[in-house]
C-alpha positions in Angstrom: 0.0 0.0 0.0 2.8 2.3 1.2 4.4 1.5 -2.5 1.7 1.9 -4.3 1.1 5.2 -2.7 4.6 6.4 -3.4 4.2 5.9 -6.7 1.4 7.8 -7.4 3.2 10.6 -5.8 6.2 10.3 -7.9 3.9 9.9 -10.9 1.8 13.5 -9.8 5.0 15.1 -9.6 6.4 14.4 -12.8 2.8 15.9 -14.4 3.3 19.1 -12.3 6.7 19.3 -13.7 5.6 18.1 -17.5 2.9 20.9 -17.1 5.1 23.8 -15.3 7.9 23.3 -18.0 4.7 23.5 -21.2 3.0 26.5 -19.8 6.7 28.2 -19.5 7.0 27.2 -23.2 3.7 28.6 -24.3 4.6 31.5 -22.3 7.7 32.1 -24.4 6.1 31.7 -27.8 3.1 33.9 -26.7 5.7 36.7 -25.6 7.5 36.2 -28.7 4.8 36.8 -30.9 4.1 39.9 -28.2 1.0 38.7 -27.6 -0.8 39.8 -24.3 -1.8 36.1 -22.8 -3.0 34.3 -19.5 -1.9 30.9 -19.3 -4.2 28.6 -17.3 -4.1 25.0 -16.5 -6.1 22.4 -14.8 -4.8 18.8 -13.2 -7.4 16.4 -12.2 -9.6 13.6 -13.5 -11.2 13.3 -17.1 -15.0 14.2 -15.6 -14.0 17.4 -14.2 -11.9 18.5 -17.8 -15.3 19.6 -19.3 -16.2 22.2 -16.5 -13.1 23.4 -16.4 -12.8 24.5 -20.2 -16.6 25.6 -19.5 -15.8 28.4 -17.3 -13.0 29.1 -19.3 -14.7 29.3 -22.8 -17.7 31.7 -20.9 -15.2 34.9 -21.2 -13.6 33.8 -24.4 -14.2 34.9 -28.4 -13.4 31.3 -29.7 -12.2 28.1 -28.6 -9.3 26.4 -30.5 -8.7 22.9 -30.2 -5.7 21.4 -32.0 -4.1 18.1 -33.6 -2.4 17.2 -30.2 -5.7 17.0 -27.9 -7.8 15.8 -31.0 -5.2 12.8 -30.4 -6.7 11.8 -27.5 -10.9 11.2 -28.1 -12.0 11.4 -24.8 -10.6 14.2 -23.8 -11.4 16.2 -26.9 -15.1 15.3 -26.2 -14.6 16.5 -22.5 -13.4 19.4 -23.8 -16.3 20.3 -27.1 -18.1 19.3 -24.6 -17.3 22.1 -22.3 -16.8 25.2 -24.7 -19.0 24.4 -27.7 -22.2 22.4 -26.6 -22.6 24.3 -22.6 -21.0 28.2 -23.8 -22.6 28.3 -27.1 -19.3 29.9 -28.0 -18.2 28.8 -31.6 -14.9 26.2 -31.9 -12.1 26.0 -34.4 -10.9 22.7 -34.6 -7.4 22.2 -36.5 -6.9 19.0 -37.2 -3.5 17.3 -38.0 -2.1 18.5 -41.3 -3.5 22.1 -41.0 -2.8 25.6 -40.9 -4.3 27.4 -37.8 -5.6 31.0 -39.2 -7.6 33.2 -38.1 -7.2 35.2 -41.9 -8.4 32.6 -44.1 -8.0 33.7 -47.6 -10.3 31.6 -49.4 -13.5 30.2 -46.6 -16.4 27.8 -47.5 -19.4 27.5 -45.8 -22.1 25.2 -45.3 -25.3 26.0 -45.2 -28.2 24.3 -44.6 -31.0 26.8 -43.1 -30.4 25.9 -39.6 -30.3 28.0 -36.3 -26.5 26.8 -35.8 -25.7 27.3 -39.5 -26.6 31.0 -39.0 -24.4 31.2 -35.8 -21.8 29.6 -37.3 -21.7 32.8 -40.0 -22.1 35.0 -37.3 -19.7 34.4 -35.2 -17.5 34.3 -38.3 -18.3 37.8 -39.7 -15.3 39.2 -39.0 -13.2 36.5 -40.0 -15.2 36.4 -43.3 -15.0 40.2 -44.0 -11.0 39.6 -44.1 -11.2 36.6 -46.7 -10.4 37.1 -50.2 -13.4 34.7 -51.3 -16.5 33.4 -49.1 -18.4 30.4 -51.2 -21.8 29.4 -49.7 -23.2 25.7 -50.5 -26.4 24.9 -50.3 -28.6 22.2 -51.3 -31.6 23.3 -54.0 -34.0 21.8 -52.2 -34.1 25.1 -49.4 -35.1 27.0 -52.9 -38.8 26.5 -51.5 -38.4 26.9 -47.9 -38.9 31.2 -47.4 -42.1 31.6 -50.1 -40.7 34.0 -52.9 -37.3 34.8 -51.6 -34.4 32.8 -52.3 -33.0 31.1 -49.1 -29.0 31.8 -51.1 -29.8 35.7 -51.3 -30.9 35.8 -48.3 -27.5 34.8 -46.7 -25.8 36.1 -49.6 -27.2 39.7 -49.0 -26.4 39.8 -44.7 -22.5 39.0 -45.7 -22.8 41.2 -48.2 -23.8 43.9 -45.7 -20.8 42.8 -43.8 -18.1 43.6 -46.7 -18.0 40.1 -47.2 -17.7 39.3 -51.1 -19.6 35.5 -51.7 -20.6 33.4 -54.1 -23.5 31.1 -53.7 -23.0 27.5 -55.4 -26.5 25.0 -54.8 -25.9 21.4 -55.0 -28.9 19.0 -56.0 -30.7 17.7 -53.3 -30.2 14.0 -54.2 -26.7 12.3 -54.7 -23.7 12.8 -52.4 -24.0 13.4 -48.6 -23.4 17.3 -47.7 -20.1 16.3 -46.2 -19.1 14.7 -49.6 -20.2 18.0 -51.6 -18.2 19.9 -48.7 -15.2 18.3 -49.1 -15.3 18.1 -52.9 -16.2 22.0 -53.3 -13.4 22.9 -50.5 -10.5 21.0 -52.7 -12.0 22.5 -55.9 -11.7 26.3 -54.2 -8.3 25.6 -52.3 -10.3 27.1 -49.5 -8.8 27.3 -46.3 -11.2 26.9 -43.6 -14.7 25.7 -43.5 -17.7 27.0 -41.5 -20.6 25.8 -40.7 -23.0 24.6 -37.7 -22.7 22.1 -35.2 -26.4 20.4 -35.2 -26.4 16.7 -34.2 -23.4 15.6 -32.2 -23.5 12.2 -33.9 -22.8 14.3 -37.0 -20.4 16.3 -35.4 -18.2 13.6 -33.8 -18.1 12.7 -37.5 -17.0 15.6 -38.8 -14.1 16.0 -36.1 -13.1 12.3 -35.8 -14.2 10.9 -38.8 -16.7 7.9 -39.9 -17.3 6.4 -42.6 -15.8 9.1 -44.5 -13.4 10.2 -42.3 -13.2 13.5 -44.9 -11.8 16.5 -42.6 -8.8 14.6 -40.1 -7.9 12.4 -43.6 -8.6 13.6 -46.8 -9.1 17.1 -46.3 -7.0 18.4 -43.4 -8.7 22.1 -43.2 -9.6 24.1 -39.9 -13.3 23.7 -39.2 -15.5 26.9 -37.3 -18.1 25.6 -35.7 -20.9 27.1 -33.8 -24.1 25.6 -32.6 
C-alpha cells in the first residue's frame, strides 16, 4: 500500500513538472509573438476537464482545439463538450495536417438553413469580411423553404452587408452526402477553412473524428469553425 502510494506521488510530480515546463513554453512563444496572454491550467480527472474549459470558454471569443488533444478522443469530447455544446461559444478545430488562421484567404461554408448554420456565420463575420473569397453551398431543395425569396440571397445579402464578397454554389438535393459535396467543393476552391453549424453531435463527432468518410482529419486536413 505504502508503494503503491509512493508511486502515485512520484507519478503527480512528474505531471506538475511536465505541465510547469509547457505553460513556460507557451509562455515564451506567446511573448514572442508579443501577444498579451494568461496561461491557465487544470490537473485532475477526465470528468471534471469539461467544466473546467466551461468556465473558461464563458469569457472567451473562440475556442481552438488542435491536432495534439484531438489525439486523444475522450478528452477532446470533454473538452467540445465544455466550450462548444454548454457556452454556445463557436470552436475552431485544427486537425493534423492544418494551418491554424484566423485570416483565411479563401473560406467555404455550409449552409443548410439551420439555427446553428446562421451562428456559425455570425460568429465568423469578422473573419469572413477579411477573406479574399466566401463560397456558400447549399442544397436546392431550401429553394422553396422562405415563399418567394431565395434562401441563397438571403444569406448572400447579410454577408454582403458585412463587406463580405460570396458566391453562392446550390448542390442537387439528391446524390452525395453534404459532407461529400463539402469536401469536394473545398478541394475545388483551395479554401482554407470551412464554416458551418454544429447540429447533431453524432454528425459532429463525425466531422471532427471521422466515420465512414473520415473526410476532414484524412482527406481534407482544413480548420473547421463551428458554432451551434
Amino acid at each position: 500500500m505504502l508503494d503503491r502510494r509512493c508511486r502515485e506521488i512520484d507519478g503527480l510530480t512528474t505531471d506538475m513538472v511536465r505541465l510547469e515546463k509547457r505553460v513556460r513554453e507557451i509562455e515564451t512563444l506567446l511573448g514572442a509573438m508579443h501577444l498579451r496572454c494568461e496561461v491557465n491550467t487544470h490537473y485532475g480527472d477526465q470528468d471534471s476537464v469539461g467544466d473546467a474549459v466551461r468556465q473558461r470558454a464563458l469569457y472567451a471569443d473562440l475556442t481552438i482545439i488542435g491536432p495534439l488533444l484531438l489525439g486523444d478522443r475522450d478528452l477532446a469530447l470533454s473538452v467540445i463538450d465544455g466550450s462548444l455544446a454548454e457556452t454556445g461559444k463557436p470552436l475552431l478545430v485544427v486537425p493534423k495536417g492544418a494551418k491554424a488562421t484566423l485570416c483565411p484567404r479563401h473560406v467555404l461554408v455550409g449552409w443548410d438553413w439551420r439555427v446553428e448554420a446562421f451562428r456559425a456565420v455570425r460568429e465568423a463575420t469578422r473573419l469572413l469580411s477579411r477573406s479574399k473569397e466566401v463560397r456558400v453551398v447549399m442544397s436546392d431543395r431550401g429553394a422553396a423553404c422562405n415563399g418567394n425569396r431565395d434562401p441563397g440571397a438571403e444569406i448572400a445579402d447579410y454577408l454582403a452587408r458585412h463587406g463580405v464578397r460570396v458566391t453562392v454554389d446550390r448542390m442537387p438535393s439528391v446524390g452525395p452526402s453534404l459532407d461529400a459535396v463539402l469536401a469536394r467543393h473545398a478541394a475545388d476552391a483551395s479554401a482554407d477553412m470551412i464554416v458551418m453549424g454544429a447540429h447533431g453531435y453524432r454528425g459532429l463527432r463525425q466531422r471532427i473524428f471521422g466515420g465512414a468518410t473520415r473526410w476532414i482529419p484524412e482527406k481534407l486536413p482544413l480548420p473547421l469553425f463551428l458554432a451551434r
